[in-house]
C-alpha positions in Angstrom: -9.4 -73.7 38.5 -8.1 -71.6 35.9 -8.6 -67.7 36.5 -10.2 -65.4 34.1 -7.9 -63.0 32.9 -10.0 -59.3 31.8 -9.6 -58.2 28.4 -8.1 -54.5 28.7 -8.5 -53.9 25.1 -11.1 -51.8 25.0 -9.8 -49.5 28.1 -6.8 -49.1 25.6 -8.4 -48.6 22.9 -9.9 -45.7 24.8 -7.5 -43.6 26.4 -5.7 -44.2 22.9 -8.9 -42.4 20.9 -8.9 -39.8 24.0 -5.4 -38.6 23.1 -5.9 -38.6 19.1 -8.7 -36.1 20.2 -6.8 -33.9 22.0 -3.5 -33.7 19.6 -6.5 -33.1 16.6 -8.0 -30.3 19.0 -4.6 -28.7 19.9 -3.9 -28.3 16.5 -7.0 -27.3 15.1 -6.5 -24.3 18.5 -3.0 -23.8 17.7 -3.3 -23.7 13.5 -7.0 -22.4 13.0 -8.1 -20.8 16.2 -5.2 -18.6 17.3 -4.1 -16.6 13.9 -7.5 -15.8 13.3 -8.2 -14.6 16.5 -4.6 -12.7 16.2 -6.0 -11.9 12.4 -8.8 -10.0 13.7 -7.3 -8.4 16.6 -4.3 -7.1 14.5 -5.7 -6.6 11.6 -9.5 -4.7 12.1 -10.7 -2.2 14.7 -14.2 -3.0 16.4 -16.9 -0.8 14.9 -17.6 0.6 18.2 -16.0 2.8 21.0 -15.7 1.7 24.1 -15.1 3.2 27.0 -12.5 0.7 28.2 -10.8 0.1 24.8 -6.9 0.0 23.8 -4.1 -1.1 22.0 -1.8 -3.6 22.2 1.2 -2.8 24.1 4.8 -4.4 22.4 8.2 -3.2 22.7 10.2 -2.1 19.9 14.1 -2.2 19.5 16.3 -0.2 17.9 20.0 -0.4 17.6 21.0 -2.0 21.7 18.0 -0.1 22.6 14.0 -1.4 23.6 11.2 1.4 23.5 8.1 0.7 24.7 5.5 1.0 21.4 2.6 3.3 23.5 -1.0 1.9 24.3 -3.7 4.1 23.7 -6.6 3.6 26.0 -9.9 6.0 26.4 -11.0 7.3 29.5 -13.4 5.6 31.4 -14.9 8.8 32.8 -14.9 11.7 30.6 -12.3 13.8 28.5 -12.2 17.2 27.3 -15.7 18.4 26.8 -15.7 20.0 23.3 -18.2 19.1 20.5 -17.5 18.4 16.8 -19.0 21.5 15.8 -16.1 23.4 18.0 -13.3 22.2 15.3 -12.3 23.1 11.9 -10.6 19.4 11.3 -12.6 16.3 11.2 -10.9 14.3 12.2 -8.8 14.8 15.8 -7.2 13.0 18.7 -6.0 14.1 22.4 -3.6 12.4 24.2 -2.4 12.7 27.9 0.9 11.9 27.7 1.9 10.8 31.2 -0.3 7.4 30.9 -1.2 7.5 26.9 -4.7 8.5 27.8 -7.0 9.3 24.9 -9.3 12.7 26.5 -10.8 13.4 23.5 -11.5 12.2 19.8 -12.9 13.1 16.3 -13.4 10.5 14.2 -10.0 9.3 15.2 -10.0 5.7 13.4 -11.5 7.5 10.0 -8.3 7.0 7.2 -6.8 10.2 6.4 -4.0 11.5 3.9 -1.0 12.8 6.5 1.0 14.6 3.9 4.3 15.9 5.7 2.9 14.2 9.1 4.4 11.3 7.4 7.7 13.1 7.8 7.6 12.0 11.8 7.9 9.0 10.6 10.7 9.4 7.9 12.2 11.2 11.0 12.5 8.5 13.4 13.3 5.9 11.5 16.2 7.8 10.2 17.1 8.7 13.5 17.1 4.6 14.7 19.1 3.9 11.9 21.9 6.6 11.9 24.7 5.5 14.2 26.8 8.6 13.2 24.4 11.9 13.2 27.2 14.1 12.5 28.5 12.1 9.3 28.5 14.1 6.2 26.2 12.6 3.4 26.2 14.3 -0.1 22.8 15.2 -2.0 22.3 13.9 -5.1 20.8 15.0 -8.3 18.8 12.1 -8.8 17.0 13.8 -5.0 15.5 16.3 -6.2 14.0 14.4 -9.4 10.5 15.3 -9.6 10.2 17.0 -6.3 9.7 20.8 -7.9 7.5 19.3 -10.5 5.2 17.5 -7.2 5.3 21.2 -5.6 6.9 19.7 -2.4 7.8 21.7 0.1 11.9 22.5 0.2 14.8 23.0 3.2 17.0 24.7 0.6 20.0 22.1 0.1 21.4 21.9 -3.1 23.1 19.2 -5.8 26.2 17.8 -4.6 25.9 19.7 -1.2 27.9 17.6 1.3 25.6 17.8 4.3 25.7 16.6 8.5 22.5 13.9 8.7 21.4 16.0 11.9 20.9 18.6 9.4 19.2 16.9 7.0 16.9 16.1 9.5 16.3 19.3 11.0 15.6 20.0 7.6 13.0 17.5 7.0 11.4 18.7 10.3 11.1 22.1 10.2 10.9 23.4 7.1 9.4 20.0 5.6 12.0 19.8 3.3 11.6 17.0 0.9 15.1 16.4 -0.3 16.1 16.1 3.5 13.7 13.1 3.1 14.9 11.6 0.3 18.1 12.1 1.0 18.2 10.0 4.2 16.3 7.5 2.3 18.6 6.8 -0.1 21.6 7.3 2.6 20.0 4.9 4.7 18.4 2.0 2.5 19.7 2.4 -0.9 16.5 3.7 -2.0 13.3 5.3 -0.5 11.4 2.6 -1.8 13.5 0.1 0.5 13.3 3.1 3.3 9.7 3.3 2.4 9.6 -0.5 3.8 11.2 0.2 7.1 8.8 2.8 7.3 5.5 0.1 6.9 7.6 -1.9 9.2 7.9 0.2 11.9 4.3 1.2 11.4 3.2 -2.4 11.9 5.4 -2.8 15.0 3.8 -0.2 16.9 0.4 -1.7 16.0 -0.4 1.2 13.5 -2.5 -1.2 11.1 -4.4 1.4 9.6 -1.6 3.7 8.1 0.4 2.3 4.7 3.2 4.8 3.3 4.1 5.1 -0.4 6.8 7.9 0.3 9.3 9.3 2.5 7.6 13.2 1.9 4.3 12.8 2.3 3.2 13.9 -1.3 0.1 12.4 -2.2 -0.7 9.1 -3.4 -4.2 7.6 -3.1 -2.5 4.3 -1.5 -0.4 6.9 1.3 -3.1 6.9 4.2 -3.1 6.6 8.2 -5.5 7.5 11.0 -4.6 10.2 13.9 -5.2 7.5 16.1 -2.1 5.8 14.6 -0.2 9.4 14.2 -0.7 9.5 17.6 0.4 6.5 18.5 4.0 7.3 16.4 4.4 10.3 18.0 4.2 9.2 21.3 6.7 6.7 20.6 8.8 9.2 18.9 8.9 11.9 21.5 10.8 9.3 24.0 13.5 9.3 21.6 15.6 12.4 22.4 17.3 13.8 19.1 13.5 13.5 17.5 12.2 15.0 20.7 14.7 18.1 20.1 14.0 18.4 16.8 10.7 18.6 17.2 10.8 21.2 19.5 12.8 23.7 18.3 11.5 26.4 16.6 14.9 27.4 14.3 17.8 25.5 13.7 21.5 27.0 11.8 23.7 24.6 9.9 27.2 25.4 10.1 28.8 26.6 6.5 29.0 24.1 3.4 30.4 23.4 0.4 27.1 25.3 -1.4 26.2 27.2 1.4 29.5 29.1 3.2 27.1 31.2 5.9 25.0 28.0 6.2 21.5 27.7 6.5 18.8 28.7 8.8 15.5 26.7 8.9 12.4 28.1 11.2 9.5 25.8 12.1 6.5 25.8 9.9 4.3 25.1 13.1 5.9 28.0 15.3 6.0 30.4 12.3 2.2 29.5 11.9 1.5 30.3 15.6 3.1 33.8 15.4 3.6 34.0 19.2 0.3 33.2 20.1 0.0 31.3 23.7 -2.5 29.0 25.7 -3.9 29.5 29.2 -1.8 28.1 31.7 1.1 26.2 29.2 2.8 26.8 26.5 3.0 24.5 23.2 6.3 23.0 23.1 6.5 21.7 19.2 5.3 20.4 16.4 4.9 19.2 12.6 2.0 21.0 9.7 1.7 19.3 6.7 -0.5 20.4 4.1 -1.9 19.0 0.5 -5.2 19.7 -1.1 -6.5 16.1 -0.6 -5.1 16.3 2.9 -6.1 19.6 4.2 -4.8 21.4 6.8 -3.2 19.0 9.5 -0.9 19.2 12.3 0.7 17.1 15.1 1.6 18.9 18.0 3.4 18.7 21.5 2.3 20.9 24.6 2.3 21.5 28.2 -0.8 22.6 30.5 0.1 22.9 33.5 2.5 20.7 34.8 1.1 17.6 32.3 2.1 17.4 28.3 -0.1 16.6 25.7 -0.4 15.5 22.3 -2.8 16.5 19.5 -3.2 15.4 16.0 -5.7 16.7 13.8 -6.2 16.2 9.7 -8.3 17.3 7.2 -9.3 21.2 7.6 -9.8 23.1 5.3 -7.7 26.1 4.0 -4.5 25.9 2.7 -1.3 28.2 2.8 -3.0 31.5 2.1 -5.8 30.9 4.4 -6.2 30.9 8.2 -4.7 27.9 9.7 -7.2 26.1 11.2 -5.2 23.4 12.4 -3.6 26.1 14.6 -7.2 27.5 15.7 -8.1 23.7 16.7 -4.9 23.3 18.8 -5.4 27.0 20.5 -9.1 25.8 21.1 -8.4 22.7 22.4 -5.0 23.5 24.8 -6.5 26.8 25.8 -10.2 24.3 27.0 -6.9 22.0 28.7 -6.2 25.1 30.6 -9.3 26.4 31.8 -9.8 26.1 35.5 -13.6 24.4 35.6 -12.2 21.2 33.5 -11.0 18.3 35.3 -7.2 18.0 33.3 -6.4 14.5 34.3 -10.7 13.3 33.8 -11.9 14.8 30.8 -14.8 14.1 28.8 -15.6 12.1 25.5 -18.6 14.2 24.2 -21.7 12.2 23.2 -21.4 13.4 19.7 -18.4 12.6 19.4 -18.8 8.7 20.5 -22.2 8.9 18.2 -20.5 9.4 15.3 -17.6 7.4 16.0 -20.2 4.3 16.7 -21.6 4.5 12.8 -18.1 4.2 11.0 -15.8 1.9 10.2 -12.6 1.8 8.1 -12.9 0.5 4.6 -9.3 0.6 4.4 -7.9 -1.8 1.5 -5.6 -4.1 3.4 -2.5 -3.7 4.5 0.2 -4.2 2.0 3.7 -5.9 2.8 7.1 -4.8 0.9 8.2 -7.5 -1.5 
């Protein structure tokens, strides 16, 4: 008797059709499904707050060296409990610098203009890229092109002045000197347009995808924006480097005599000058960076201590200018000296209602984020 043999075709045919389906499905995940989803995440914030919300942590190197890039995240309980109404800047951000905690925020995602907050960023870049920070670099004319024409701020240097990098960028620190800027642009990448594009590059590696830089200076330029969220996020990065860190904490520095200069030159802290001595209950603010232009307003980016804890605040947009009261100094004095007070909870403060209320209704209309050719 001759013995049926099944067909197994069919059962072939199957599991063959099975695994077309799942090759077509892992790359529809890998090609379709995945960059958008990184698209979105990288690329927008949500419309809302929430309580439990962050950014994404990376690492970022520099020369043999990893930094952690920070990750902001809210409180889940309450912050510093101060209303909108209480500050001169609209737009503000608190940070608890120990864990990166966000205590309190103003319309922290709104875009701003940082005028010579952008010089933190010219700062650190320069720093990460300087292997020598005592090499002498000469200024050259072509620097100070157009910079007394823009109004922009000045360390003093001169034409042809030969000149140690650390200096150059104490100077772009603390008196906001734009050639200082420029300077270690041009050193540094050939031009600031190239430096310009490490700047946007280090920007997008420490997930600021809100902020785009035109300039090393901060000078305005409709296309030059950022949020404090993302200043915040820069200088918390920045502050674990430690020539920035003492830079931005010291309140005068000297030069030693030059070639243009043979007493040197002395540069005092815009920020310290602007605080004329004036304290906070139970700290003391350490450092920090003012920058000023009339589309900008009055901003600053400051470092203190309450306590035994430090803190960071960056606030943008207040009105004034040079001549009138600093209200970004009132806003910090307001908000460190609230830190201080005994009957608030330092490490569980409180995100006001009005705050998160406003924050809920706005989102950025940024124009996207442009990439260096």
């Amino acid at each position: 008797m001759v013995r049926k043999v099944k067909n197994k075709k069919p059962g072939i045919r199957i599991f063959i059709t099975f695994l077309l389906m799942v090759g077509i499905a892992a790359f529809v995940y890998q090609s379709i499904i995945i960059p958008g989803y990184r698209h979105i995440f990288e690329k927008e914030y949500d419309d809302k707050t929430t309580l439990y919300s962050s950014l994404k942590a990376t690492l970022v190197s520099y020369g043999n060296k990893t930094m952690p890039a920070p990750s902001l995240k809210l409180e889940a309980e309450p912050s510093v409990s101060i209303s909108p109404g209480e500050l001169n800047s609209p737009n503000a951000i608190l940070i608890n610098l120990k864990d990166h905690t966000i205590l309190m925020q103003k319309n922290s995602e709104e875009k701003i203009y940082p005028a010579s907050l952008t010089k933190m960023m010219t700062a650190i870049v320069a720093i990460e890229n300087l292997p020598d920070l005592k090499k002498e670099i000469t200024l050259t004319d072509s620097v100070f092109r157009g910079l007394s024409e823009a109004d922009a701020s000045m360390a003093g240097f001169r034409p042809g002045e030969n000149v140690r990098a650390i200096d150059l960028l104490y100077g772009a620190l603390l008196p906001s000197g734009a050639e200082s800027c420029v300077e270690l642009a041009d050193y540094i990448a050939g031009s600031e347009k190239d430096f310009v594009g490490m700047m946007n590059q280090k920007a997008a590696d420490l997930g600021m995808y809100n902020t785009y830089f035109e300039n090393s200076t901060g000078l305005q330029n409709e296309n030059h924006y950022t949020t404090v969220k993302d200043l915040a996020v820069l200088l918390s990065y920045a502050l674990q480097n430690d020539t920035f860190r003492e830079i931005f904490t010291s309140t005068r520095h000297s030069t030693p005599p030059t070639n243009k200069h043979p007493d040197g030159i002395t540069f005092y802290s815009t920020m310290f000058d602007e605080l004329n001595n004036r304290s906070i209950t139970d700290g003391k603010i350490l450092g920090g960076k003012t920058g000023y232009t009339a589309e900008a307003g009055l901003c600053l980016a400051s470092l203190a201590q309450v306590g035994k804890q430090e803190y960071s605040l960056i606030s943008a947009g207040a009105k004034g200018d040079h001549h009138s009261e600093q209200y970004n100094i009132t806003d910090a004095l307001a908000v460190y000296n609230r830190l201080g007070k005994n009957d608030y909870k330092v490490n569980s403060a409180r995100v006001t209602e009005d705050v998160l209320r406003q924050h809920d209704k706005r989102r950025l209309n940024n124009p996207p984020l442009k990439r260096p050719q």
